[in-house]
mmCIF file of the N, C-alpha and C atoms, coordinates in Angstrom:
data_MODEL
# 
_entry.id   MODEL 
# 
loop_
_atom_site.group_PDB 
_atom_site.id 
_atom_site.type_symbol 
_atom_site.label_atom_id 
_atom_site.label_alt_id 
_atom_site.label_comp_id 
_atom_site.label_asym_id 
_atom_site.label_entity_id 
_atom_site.label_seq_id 
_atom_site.pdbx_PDB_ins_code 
_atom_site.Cartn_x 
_atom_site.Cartn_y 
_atom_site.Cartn_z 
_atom_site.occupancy 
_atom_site.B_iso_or_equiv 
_atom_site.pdbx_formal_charge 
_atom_site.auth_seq_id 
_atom_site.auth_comp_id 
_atom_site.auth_asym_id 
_atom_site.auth_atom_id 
_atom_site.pdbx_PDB_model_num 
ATOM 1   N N  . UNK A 1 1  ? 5.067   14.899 18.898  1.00 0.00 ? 1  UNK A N  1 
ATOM 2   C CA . UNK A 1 1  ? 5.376   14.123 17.720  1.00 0.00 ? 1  UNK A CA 1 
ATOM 3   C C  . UNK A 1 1  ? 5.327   15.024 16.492  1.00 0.00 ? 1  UNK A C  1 
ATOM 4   N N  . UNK A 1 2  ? 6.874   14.743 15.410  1.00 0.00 ? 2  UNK A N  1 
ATOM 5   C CA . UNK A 1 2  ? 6.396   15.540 14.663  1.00 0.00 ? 2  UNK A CA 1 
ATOM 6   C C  . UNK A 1 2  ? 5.545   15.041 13.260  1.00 0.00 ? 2  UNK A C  1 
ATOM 7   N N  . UNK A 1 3  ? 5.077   15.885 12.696  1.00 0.00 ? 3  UNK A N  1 
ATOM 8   C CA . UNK A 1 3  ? 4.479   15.174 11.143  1.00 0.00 ? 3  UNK A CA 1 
ATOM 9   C C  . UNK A 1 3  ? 4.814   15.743 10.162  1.00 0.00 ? 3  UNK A C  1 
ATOM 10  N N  . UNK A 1 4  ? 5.074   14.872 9.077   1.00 0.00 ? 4  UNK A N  1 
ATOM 11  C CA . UNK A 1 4  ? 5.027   15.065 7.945   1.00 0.00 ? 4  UNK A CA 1 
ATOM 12  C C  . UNK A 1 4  ? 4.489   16.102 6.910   1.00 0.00 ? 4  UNK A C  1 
ATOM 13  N N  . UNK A 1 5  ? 4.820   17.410 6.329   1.00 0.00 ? 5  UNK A N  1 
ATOM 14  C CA . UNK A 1 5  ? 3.448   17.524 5.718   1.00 0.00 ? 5  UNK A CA 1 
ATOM 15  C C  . UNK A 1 5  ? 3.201   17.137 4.105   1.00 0.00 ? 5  UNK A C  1 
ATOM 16  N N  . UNK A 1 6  ? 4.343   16.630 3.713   1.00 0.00 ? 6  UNK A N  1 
ATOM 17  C CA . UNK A 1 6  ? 4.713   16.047 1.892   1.00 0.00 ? 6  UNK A CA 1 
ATOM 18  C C  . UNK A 1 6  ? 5.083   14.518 2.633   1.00 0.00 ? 6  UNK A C  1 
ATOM 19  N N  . UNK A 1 7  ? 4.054   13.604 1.805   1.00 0.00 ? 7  UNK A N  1 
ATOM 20  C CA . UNK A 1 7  ? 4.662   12.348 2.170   1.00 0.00 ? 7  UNK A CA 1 
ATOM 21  C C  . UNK A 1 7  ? 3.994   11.330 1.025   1.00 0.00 ? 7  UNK A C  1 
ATOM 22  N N  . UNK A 1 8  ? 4.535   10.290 0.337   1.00 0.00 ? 8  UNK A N  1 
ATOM 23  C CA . UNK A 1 8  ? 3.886   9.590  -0.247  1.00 0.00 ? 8  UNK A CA 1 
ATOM 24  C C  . UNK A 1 8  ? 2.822   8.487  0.263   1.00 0.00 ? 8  UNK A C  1 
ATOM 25  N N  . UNK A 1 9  ? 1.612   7.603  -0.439  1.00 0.00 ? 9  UNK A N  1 
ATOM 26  C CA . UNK A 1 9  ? 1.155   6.709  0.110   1.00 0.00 ? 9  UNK A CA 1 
ATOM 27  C C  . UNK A 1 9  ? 1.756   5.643  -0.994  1.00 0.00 ? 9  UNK A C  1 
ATOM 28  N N  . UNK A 1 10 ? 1.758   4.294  -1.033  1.00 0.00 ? 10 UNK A N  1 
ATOM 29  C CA . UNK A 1 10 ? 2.032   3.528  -1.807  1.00 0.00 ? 10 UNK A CA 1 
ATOM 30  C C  . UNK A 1 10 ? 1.585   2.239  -1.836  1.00 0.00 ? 10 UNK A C  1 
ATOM 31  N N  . UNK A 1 11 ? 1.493   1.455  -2.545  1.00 0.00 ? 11 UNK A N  1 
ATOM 32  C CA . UNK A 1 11 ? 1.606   0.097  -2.806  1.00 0.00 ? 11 UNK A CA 1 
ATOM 33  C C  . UNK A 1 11 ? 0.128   -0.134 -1.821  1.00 0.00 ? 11 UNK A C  1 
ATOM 34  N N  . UNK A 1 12 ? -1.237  0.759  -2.327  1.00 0.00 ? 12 UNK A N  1 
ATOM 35  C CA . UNK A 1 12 ? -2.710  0.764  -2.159  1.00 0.00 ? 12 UNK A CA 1 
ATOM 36  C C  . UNK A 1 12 ? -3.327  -0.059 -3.550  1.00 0.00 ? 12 UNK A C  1 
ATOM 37  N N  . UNK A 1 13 ? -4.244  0.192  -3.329  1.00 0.00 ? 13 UNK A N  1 
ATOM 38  C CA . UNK A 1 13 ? -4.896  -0.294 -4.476  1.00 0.00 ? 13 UNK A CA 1 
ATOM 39  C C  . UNK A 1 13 ? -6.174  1.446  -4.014  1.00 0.00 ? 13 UNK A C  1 
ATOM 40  N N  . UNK A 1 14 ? -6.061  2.440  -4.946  1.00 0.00 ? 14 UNK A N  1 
ATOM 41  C CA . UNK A 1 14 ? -6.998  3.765  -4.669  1.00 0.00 ? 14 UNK A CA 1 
ATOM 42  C C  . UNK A 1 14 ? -8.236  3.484  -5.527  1.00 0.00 ? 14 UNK A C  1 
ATOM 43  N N  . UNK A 1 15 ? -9.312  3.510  -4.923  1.00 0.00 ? 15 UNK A N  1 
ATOM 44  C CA . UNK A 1 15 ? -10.553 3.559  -5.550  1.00 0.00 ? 15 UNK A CA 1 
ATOM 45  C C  . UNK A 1 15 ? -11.216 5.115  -5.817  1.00 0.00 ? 15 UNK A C  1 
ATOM 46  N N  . UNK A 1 16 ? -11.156 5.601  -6.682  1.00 0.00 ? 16 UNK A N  1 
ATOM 47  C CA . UNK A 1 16 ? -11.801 7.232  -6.859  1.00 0.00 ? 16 UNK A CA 1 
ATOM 48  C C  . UNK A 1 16 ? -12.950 7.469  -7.560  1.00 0.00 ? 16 UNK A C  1 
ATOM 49  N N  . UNK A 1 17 ? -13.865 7.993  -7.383  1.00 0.00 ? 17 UNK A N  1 
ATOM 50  C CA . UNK A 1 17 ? -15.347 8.430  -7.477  1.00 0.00 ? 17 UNK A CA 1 
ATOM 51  C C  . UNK A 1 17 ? -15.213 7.943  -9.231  1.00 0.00 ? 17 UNK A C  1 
ATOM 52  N N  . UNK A 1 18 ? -14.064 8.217  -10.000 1.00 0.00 ? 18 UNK A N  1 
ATOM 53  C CA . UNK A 1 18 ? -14.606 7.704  -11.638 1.00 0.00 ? 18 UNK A CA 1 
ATOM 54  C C  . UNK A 1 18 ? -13.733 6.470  -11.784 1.00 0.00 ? 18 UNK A C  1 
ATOM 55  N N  . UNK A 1 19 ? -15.406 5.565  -12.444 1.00 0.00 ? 19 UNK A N  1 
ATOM 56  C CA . UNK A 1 19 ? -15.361 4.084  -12.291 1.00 0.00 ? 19 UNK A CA 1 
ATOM 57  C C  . UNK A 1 19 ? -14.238 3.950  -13.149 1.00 0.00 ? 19 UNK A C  1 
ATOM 58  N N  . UNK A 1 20 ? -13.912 5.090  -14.377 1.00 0.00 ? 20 UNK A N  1 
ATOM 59  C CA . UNK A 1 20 ? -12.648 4.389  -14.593 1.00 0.00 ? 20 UNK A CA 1 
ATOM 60  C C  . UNK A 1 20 ? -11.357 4.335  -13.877 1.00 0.00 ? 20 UNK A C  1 
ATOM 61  N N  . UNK A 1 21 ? -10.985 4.926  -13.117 1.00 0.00 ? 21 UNK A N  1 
ATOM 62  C CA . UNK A 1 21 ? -10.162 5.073  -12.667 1.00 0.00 ? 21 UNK A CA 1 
ATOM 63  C C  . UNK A 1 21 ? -9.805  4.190  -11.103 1.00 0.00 ? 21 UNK A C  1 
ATOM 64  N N  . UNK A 1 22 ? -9.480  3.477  -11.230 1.00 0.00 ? 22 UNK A N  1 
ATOM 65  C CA . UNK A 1 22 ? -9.098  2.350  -9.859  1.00 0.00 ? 22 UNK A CA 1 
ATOM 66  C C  . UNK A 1 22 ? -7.176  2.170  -10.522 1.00 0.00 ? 22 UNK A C  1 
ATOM 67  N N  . UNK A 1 23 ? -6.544  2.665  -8.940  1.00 0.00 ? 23 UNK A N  1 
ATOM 68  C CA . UNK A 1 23 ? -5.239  2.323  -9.486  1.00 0.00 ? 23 UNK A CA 1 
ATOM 69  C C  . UNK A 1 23 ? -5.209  1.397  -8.283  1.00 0.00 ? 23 UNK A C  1 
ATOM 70  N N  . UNK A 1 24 ? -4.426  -0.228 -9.171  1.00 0.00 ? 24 UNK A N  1 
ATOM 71  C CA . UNK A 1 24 ? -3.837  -0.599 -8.538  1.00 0.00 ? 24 UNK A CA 1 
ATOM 72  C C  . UNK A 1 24 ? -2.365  -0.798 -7.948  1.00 0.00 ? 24 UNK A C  1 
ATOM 73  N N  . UNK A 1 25 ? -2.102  -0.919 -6.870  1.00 0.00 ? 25 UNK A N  1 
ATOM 74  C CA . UNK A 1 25 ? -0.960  -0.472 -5.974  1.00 0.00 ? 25 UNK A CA 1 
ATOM 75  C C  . UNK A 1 25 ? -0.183  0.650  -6.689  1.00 0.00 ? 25 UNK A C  1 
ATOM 76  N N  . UNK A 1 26 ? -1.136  1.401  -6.671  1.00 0.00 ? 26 UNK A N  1 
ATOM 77  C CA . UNK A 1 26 ? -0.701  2.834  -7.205  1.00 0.00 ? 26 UNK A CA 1 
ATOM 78  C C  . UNK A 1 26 ? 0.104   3.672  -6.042  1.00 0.00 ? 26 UNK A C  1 
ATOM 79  N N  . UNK A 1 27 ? 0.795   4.735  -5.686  1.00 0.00 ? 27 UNK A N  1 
ATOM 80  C CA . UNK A 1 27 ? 0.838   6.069  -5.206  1.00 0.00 ? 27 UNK A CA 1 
ATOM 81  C C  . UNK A 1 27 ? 0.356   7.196  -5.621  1.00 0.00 ? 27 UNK A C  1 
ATOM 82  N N  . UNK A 1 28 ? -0.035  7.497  -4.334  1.00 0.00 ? 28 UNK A N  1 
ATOM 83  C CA . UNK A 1 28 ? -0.631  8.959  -4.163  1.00 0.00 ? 28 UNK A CA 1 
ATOM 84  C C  . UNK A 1 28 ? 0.240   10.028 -2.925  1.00 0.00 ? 28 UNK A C  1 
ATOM 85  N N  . UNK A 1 29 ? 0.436   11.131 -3.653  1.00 0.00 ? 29 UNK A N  1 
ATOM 86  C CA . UNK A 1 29 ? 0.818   12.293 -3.219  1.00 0.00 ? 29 UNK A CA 1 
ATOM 87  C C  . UNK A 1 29 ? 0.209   13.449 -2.226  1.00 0.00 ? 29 UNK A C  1 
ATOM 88  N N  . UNK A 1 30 ? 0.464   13.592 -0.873  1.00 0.00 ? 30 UNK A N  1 
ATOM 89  C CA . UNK A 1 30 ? 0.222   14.630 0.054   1.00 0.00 ? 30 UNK A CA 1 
ATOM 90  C C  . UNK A 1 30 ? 1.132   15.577 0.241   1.00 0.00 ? 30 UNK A C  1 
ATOM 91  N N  . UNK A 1 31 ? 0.492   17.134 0.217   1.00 0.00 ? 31 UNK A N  1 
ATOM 92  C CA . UNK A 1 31 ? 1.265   17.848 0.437   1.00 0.00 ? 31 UNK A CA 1 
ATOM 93  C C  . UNK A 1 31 ? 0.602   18.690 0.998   1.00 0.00 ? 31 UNK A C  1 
ATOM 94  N N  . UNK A 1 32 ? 0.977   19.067 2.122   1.00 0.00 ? 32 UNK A N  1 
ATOM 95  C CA . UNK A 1 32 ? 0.015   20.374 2.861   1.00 0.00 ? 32 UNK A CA 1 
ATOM 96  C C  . UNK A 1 32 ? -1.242  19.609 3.488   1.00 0.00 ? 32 UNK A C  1 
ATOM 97  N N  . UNK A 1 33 ? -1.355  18.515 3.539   1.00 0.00 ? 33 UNK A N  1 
ATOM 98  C CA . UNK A 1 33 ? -2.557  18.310 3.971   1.00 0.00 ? 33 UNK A CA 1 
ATOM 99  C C  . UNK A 1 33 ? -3.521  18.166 2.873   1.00 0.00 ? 33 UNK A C  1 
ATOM 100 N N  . UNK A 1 34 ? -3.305  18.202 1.722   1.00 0.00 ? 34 UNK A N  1 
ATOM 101 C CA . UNK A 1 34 ? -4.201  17.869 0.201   1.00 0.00 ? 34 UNK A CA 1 
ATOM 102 C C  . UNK A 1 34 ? -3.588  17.073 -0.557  1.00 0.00 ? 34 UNK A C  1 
ATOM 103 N N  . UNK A 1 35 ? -4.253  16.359 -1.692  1.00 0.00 ? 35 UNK A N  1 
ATOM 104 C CA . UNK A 1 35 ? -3.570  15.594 -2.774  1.00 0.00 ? 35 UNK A CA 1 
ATOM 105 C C  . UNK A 1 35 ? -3.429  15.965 -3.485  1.00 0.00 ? 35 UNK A C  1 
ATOM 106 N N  . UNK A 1 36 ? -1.964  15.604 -4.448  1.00 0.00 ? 36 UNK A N  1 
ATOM 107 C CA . UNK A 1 36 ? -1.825  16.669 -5.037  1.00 0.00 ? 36 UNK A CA 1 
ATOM 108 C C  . UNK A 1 36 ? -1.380  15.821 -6.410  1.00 0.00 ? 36 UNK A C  1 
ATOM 109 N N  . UNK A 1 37 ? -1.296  14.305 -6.420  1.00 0.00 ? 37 UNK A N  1 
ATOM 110 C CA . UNK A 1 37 ? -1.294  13.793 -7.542  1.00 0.00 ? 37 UNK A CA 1 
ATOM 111 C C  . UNK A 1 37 ? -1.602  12.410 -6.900  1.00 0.00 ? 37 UNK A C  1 
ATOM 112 N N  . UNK A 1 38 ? -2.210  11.627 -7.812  1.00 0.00 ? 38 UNK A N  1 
ATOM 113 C CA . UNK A 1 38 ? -2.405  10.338 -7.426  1.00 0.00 ? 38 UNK A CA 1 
ATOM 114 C C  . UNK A 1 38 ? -1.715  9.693  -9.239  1.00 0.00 ? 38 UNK A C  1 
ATOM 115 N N  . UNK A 1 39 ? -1.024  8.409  -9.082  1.00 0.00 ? 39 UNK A N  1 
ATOM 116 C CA . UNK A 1 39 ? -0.700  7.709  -10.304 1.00 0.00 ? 39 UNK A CA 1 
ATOM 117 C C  . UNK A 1 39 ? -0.092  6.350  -10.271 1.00 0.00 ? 39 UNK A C  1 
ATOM 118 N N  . UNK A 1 40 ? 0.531   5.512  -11.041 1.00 0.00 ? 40 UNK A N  1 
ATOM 119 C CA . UNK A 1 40 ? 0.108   3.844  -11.022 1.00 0.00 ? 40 UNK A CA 1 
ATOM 120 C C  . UNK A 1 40 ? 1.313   3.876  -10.146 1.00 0.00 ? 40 UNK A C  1 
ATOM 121 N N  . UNK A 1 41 ? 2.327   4.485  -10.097 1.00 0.00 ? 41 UNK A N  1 
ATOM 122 C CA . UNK A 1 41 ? 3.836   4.133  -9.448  1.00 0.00 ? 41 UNK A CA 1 
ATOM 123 C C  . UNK A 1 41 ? 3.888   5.163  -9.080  1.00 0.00 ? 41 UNK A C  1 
ATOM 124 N N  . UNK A 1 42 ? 5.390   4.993  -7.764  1.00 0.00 ? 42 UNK A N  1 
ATOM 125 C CA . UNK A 1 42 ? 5.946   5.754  -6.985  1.00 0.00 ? 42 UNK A CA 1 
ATOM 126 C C  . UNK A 1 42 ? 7.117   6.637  -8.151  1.00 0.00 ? 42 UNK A C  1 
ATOM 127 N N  . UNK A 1 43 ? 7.287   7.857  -8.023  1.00 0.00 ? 43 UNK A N  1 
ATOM 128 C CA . UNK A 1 43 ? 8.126   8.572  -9.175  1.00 0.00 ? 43 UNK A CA 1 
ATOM 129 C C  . UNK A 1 43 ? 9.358   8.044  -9.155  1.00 0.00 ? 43 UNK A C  1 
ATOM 130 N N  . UNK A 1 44 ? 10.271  7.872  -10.168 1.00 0.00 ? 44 UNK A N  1 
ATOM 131 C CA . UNK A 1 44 ? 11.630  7.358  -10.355 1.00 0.00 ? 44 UNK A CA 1 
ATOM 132 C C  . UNK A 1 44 ? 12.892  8.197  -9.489  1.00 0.00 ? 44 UNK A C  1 
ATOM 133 N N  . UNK A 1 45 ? 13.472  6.793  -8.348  1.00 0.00 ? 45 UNK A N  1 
ATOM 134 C CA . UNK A 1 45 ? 14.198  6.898  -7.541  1.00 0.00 ? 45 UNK A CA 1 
ATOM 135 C C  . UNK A 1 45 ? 13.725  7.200  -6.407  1.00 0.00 ? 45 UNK A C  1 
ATOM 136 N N  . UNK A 1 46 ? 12.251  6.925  -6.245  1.00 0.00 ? 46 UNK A N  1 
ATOM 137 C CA . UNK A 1 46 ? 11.394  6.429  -4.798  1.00 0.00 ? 46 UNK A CA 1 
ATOM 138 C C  . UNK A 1 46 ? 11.334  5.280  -4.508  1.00 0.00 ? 46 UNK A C  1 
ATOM 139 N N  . UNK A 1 47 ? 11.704  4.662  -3.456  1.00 0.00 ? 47 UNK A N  1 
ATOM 140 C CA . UNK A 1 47 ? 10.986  3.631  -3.128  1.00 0.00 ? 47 UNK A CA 1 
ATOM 141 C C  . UNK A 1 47 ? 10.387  3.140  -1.757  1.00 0.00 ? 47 UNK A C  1 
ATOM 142 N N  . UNK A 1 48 ? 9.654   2.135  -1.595  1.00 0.00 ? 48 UNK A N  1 
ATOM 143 C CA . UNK A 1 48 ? 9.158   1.790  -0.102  1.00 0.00 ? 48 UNK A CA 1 
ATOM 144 C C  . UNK A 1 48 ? 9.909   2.029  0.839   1.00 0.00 ? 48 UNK A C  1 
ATOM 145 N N  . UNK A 1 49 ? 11.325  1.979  0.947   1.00 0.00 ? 49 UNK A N  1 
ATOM 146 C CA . UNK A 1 49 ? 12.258  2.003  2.122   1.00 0.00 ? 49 UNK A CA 1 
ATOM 147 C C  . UNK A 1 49 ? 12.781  3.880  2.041   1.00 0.00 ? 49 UNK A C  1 
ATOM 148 N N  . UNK A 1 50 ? 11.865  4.685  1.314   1.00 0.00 ? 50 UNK A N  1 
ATOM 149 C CA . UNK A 1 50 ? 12.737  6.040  1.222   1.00 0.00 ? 50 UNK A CA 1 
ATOM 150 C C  . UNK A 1 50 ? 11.573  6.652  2.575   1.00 0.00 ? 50 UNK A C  1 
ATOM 151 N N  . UNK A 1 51 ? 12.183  7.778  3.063   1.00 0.00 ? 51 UNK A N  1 
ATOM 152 C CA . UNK A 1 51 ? 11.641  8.354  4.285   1.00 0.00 ? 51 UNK A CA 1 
ATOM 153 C C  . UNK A 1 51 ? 10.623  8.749  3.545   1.00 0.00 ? 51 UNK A C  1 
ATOM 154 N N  . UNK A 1 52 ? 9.621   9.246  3.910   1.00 0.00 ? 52 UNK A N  1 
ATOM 155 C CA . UNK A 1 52 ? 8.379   9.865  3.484   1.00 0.00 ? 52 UNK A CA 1 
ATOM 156 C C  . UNK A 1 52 ? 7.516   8.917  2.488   1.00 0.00 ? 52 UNK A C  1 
ATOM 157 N N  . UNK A 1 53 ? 7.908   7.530  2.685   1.00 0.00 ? 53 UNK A N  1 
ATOM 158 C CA . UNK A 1 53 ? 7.067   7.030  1.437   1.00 0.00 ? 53 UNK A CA 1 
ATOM 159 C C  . UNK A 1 53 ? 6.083   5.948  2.622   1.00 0.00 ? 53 UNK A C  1 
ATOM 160 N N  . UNK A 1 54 ? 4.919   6.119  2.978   1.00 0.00 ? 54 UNK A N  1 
ATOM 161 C CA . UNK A 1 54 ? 4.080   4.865  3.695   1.00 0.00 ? 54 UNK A CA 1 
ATOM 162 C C  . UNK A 1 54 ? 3.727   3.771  2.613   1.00 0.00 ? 54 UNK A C  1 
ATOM 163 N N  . UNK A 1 55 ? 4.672   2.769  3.186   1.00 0.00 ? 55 UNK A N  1 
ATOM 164 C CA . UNK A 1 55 ? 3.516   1.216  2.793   1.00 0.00 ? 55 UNK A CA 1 
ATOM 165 C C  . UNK A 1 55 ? 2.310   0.680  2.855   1.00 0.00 ? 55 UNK A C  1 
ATOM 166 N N  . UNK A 1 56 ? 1.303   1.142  2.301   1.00 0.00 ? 56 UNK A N  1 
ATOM 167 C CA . UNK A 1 56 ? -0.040  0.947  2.696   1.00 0.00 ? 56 UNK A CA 1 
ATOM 168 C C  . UNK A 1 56 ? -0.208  -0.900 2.594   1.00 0.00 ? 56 UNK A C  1 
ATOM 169 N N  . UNK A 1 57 ? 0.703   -1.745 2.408   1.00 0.00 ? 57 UNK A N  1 
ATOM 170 C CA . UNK A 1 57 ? 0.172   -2.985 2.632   1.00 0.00 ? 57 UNK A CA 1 
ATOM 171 C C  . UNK A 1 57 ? -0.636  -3.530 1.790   1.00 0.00 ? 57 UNK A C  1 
ATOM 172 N N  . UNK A 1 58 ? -1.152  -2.757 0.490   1.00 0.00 ? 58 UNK A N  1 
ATOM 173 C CA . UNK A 1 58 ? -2.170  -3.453 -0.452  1.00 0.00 ? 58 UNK A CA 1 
ATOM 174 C C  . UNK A 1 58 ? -3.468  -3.346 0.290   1.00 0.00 ? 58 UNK A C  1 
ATOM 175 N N  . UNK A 1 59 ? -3.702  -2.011 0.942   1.00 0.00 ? 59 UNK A N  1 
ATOM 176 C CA . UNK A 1 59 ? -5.080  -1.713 1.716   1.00 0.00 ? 59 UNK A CA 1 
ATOM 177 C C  . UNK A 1 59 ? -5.637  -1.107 0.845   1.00 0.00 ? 59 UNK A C  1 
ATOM 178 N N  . UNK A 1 60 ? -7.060  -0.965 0.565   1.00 0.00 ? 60 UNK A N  1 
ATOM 179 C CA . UNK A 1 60 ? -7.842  -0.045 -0.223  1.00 0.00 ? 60 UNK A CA 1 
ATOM 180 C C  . UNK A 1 60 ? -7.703  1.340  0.374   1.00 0.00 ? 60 UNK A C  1 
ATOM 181 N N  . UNK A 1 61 ? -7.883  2.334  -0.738  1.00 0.00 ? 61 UNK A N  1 
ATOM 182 C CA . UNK A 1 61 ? -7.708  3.757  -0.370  1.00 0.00 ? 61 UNK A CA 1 
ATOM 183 C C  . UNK A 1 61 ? -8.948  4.831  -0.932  1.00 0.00 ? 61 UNK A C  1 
ATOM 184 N N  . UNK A 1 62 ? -9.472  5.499  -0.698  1.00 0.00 ? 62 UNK A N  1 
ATOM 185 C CA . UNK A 1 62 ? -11.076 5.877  -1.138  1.00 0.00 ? 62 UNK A CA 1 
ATOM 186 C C  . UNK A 1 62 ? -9.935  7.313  -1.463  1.00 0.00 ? 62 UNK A C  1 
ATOM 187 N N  . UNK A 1 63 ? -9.728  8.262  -2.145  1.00 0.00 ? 63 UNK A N  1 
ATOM 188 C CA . UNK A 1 63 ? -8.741  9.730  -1.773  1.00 0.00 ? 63 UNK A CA 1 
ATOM 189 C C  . UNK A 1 63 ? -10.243 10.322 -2.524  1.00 0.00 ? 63 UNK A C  1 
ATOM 190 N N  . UNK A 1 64 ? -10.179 11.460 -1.777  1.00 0.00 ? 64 UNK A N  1 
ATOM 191 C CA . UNK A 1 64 ? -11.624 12.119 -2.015  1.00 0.00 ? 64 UNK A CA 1 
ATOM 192 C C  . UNK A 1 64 ? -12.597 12.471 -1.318  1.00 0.00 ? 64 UNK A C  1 
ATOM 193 N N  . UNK A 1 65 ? -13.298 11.624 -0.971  1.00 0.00 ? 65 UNK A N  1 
ATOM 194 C CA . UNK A 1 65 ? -14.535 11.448 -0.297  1.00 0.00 ? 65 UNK A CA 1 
ATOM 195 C C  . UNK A 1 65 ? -14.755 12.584 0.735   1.00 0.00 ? 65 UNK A C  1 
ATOM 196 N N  . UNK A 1 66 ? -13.902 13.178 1.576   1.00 0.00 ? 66 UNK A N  1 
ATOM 197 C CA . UNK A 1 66 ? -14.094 14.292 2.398   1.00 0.00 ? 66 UNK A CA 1 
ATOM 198 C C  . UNK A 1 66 ? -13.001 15.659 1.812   1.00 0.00 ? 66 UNK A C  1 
ATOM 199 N N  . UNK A 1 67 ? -13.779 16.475 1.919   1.00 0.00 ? 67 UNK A N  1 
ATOM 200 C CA . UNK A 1 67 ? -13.013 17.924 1.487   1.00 0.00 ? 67 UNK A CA 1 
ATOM 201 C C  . UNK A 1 67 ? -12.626 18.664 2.808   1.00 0.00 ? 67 UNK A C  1 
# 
């Protein structure tokens, strides 16, 4: 199977270590196996149905917590 290694997450709700910061149904950015941007929307002329973009379903997302 192959994988991805740039792929978006989307339509989460990301919880991150500073209390200010909770995006809801935000996207976040993988590349290489790291994050490499997290922000409130998917960038202009992405969307849920584009290859590389996962629907997270409105699941909570912790990005962080393990290095």
């Amino acid at each position: 199977m192959s994988r991805t290694k740039d792929f978006w997450i989307s339509n989460a709700i990301f919880v991150t270590m500073d209390d200010k910061r909770t995006i809801t149904r935000g996207a976040l950015h993988v590349e290489n196996g790291k994050i490499t941007e997290l922000r409130p929307s998917l960038p202009k002329g992405l969307t849920l149905k584009n290859k590389g973009v996962i629907d997270a379903g409105g699941a909570f997302i912790l990005p962080g917590f393990i290095q």
